[in-house]
C-alpha positions as CSV (number, residue, x, y, z in Angstrom):
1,X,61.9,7.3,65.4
2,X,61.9,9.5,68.1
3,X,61.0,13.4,68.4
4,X,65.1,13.9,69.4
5,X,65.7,12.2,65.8
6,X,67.9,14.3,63.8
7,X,67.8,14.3,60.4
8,X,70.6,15.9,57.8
9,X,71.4,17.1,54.6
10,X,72.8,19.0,51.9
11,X,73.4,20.3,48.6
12,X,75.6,18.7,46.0
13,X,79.1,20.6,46.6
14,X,78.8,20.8,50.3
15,X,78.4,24.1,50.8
16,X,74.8,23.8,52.0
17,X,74.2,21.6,55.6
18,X,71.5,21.6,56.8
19,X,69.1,19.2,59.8
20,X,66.3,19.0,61.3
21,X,64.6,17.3,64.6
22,X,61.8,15.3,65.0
23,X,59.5,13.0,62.4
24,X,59.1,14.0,59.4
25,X,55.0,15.2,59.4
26,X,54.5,13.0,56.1
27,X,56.5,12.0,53.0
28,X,55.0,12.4,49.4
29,X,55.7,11.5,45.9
30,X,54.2,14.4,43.0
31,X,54.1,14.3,39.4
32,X,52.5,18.1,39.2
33,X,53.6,20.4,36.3
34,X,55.4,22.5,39.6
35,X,57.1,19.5,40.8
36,X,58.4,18.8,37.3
37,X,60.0,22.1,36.9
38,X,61.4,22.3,40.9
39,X,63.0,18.9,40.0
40,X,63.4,18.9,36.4
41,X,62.5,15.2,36.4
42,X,59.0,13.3,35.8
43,X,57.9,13.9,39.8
44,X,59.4,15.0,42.8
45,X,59.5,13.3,46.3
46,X,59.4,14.9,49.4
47,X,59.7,14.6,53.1
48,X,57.5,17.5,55.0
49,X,59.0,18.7,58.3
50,X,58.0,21.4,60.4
51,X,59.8,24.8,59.4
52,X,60.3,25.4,62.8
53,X,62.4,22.4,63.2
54,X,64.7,23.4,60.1
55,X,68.4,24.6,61.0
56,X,70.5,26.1,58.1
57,X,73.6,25.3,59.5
58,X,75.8,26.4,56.3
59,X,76.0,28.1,53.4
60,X,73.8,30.3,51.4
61,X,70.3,29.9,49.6
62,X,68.9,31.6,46.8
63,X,65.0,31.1,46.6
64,X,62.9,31.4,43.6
65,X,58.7,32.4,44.3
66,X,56.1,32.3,41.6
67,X,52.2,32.6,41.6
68,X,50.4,29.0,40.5
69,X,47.5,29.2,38.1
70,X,45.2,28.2,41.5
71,X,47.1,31.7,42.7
72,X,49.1,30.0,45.9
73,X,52.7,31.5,46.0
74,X,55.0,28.3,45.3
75,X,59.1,28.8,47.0
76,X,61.8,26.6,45.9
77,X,65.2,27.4,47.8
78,X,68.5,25.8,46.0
79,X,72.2,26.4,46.6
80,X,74.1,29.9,45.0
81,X,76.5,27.5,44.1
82,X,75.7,24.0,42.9
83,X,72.2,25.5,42.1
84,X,70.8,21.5,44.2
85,X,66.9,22.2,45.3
86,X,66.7,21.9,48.7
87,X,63.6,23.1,49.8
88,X,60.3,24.5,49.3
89,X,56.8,25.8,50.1
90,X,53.4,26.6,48.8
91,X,51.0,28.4,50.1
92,X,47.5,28.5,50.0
């Protein structure tokens, strides 16, 4: 990969496109009671990028924010429409 790599997505109707540039920073796999309810599975994987390198090219997100029991502020962004999680952030 190089740091002109693009990298796409979306949601599961379309409405959602998004991409982003560069490596991804690292790539983890999470079986934490947050990762559980973001996914609604058993774990979650993820693929960190830097938000900076994020475009939203279409459609519109709704995000969800709770406090953890650790108190860090945990934001999941998912699709109006199809309701797909796209995205999210804790921080510390």
């Amino acid at each position: 990969m190089n740091k002109k790599e693009k990298h796409s997505g979306g949601c599961a109707c379309g409405k959602v496109r998004y991409h982003s540039i560069g490596q991804p920073v690292k790539t983890g796999l999470c079986h934490c009671r947050y990762c559980q309810l973001r996914t609604g599975t058993a774990f979650g994987i993820s693929v960190y990028f830097n938000k900076e390198n994020l475009i939203i090219e279409s459609g519109d997100l709704k995000k969800y924010t709770f406090t953890t029991e650790n108190g860090n502020t945990f934001e999941t962004n998912f699709c109006t429409n199809c309701g797909t999680s796209l995205f999210w952030t804790l921080s510390h």
